[in-house]
C-alpha positions as CSV (number, residue, x, y, z in Angstrom):
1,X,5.7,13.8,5.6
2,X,3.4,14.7,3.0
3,X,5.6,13.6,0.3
4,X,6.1,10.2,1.6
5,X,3.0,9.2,2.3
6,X,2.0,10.0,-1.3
7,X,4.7,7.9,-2.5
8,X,4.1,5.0,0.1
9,X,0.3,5.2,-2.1
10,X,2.3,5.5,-5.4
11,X,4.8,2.6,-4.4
12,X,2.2,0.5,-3.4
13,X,-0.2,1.1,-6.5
14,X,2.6,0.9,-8.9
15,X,2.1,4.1,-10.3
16,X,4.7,6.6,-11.0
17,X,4.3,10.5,-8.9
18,X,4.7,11.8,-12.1
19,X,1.6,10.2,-13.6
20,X,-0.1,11.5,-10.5
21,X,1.2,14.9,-10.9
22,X,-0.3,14.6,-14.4
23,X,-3.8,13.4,-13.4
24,X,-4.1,16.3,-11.0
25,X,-2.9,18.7,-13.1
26,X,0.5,19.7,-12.0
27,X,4.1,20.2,-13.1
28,X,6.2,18.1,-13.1
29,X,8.8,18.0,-10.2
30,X,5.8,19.7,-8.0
31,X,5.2,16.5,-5.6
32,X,8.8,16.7,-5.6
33,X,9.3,20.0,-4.1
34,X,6.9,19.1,-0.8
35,X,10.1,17.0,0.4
36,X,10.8,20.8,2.1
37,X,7.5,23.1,1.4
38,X,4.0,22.5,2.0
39,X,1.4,22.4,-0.9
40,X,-1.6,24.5,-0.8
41,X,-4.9,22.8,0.1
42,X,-5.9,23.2,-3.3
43,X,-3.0,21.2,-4.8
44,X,-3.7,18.5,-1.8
45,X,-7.1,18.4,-2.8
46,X,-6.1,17.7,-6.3
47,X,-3.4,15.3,-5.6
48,X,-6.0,13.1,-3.2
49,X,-8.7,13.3,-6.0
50,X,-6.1,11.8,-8.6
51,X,-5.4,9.1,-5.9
52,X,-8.8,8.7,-4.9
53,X,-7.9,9.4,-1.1
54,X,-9.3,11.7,1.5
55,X,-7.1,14.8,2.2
56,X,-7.0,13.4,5.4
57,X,-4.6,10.7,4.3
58,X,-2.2,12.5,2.9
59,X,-1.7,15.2,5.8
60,X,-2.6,11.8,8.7
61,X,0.3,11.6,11.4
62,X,0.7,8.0,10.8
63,X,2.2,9.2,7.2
64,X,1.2,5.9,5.9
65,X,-1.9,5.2,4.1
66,X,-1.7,1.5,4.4
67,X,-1.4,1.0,8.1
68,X,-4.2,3.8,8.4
69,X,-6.6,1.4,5.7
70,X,-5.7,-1.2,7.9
71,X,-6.7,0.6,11.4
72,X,-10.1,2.0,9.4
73,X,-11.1,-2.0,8.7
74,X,-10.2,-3.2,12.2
75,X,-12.4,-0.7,13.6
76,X,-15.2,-1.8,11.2
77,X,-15.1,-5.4,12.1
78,X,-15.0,-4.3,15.6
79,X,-18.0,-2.1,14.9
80,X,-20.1,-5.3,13.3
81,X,-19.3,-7.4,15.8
82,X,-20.4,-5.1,18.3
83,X,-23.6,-5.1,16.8
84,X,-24.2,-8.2,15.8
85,X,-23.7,-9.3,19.2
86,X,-26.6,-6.7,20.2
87,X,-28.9,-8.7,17.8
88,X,-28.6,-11.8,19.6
């Protein structure tokens, strides 16, 4: 789950897991290796800084970070209208 979601990011932002792996400071192959074991919250925290994600994306049941964008501005522009509609 993990591993996918941060590929789903990669895939979408065009960049490589291995350039991510870089940013963050990790091995090469590491990412790789959450296909069947689960990184420490250290390593997750790393990994979401080099993405520029909350941790909470990358461990989120959805396991994909552009449906859960999507879900995070629907509920804003639900929020607005809500109060705009107070204003009146």
């Amino acid at each position: 789950m993990i591993y996918d979601t941060i590929k789903s990011i990669c895939d979408e932002r065009g960049i490589a897991i291995t350039a991510i792996e870089k940013k963050a400071g990790l091995g090469t192959g590491t990412i790789g290796k959450w296909r069947t074991a689960s990184p420490s919250i250290k390593m997750l925290e790393r990994v979401a800084n080099a993405l520029e994600v909350p941790v909470s994306y990358l461990v989120s049941d959805t396991g994909n970070y552009k449906n859960q964008l999507e879900k995070n501005l629907e509920e804003t522009k639900s929020l607005i209208e809500r109060l705009l509609e107070k204003g009146d």
